[in-house]
N, C-alpha and C positions, 0 to 999 in steps of 0.2 A: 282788285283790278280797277280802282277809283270810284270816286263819291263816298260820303260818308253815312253813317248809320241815319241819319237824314236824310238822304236822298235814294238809300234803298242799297241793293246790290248791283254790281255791274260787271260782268264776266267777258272777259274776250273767247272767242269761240273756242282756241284750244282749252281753256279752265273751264267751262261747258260740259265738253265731251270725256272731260278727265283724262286729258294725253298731253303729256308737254310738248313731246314733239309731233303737229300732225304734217309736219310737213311733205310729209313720203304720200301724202291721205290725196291724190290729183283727178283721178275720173270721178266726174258728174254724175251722180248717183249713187257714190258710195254712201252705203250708211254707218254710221259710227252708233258700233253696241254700248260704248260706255258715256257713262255723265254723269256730272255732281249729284245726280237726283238720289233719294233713298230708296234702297232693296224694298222692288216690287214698282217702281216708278221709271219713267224712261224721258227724254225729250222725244217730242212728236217729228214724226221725218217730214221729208219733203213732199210734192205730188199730190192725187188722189186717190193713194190706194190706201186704208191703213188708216193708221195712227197718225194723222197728219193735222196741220192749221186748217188747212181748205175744208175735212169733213168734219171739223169740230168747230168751223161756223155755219158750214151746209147746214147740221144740224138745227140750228137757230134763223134758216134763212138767209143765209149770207152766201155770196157768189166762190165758187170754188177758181177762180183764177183772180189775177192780178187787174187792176182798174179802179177807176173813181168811184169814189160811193163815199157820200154829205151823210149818211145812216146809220154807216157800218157800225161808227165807232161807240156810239147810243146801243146797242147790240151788244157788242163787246165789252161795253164797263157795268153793265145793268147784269146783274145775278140770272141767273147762275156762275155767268164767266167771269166779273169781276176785274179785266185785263187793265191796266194803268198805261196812260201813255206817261212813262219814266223817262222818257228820250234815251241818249245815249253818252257814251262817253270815246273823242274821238282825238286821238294828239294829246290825250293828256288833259283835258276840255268837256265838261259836264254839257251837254246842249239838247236841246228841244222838249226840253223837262215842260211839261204839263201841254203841248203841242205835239208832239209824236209819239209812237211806242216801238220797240222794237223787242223781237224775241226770239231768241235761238232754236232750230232745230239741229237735228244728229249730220244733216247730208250735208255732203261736198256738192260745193258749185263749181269748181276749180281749182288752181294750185294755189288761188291765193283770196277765193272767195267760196263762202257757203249760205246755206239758204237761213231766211227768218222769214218770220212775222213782222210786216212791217205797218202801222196803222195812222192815222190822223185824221182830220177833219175832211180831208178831202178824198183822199186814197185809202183803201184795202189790198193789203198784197199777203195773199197766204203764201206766196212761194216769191218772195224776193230774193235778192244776193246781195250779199254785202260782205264788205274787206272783213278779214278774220279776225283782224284787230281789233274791230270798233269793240266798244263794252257795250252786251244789249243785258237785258234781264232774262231768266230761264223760266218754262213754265213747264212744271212735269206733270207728265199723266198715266195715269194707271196700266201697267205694261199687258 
């Protein structure tokens, strides 16, 4: 789903959740059981309940909603988490490689948008939305 072994992986949301077709997938809060990750691994959903982005940076300190934060990302790349701002891939278009990161969860945002992990130097967003298209990177974690 573009970039080359170089530039990492880059999955559009339906290759993520392991469905070719998620387009029937429309209310806000669905969560999608299946995804490229291996048996015994899951992507993290949306929100704050769970398995989610928001309390696996709680855990480290970091704000469970969406907003600015100059810190977050120092947080995020420093171990234990290790997160890479990989940018994304959008039209066909490698961008914000080493300035943003982007990362897929299981939930629907809408018919035509679902939630990630969205990071940079300025902003933290555990529960962003973005078009289903875009190519972000997948981070599994232990089901």
């Amino acid at each position: 789903n573009g970039g080359s072994t170089a530039d990492g992986n880059y999955y559009n949301w339906s290759a993520a959740v392991a469905m070719n077709n998620t387009s029937s997938l429309t209310a806000s809060g669905t969560n999608v059981t299946t995804s490229i990750c291996p048996k015994g691994w899951t992507l993290p959903q949306n929100g704050t309940t769970g398995k989610t982005y928001a309390n696996l940076g709680a855990a480290y300190g970091l704000p469970t909603t969406n907003g600015s934060s100059s810190t977050a990302y120092q947080t995020l790349e420093q171990s234990p988490l290790n997160f890479v701002r990989a940018g994304r891939v959008y039209s066909g278009s490698l961008g914000s490689q080493g300035s943003g990161g982007g990362y897929w969860s299981s939930t629907v945002d809408s018919n035509r948008y679902a939630y990630d992990l969205y990071y940079d130097r300025r902003d933290y967003n555990p529960q962003n939305g973005n078009l289903r298209s875009v190519g972000f990177s997948v981070r599994c974690v232990a089901r």
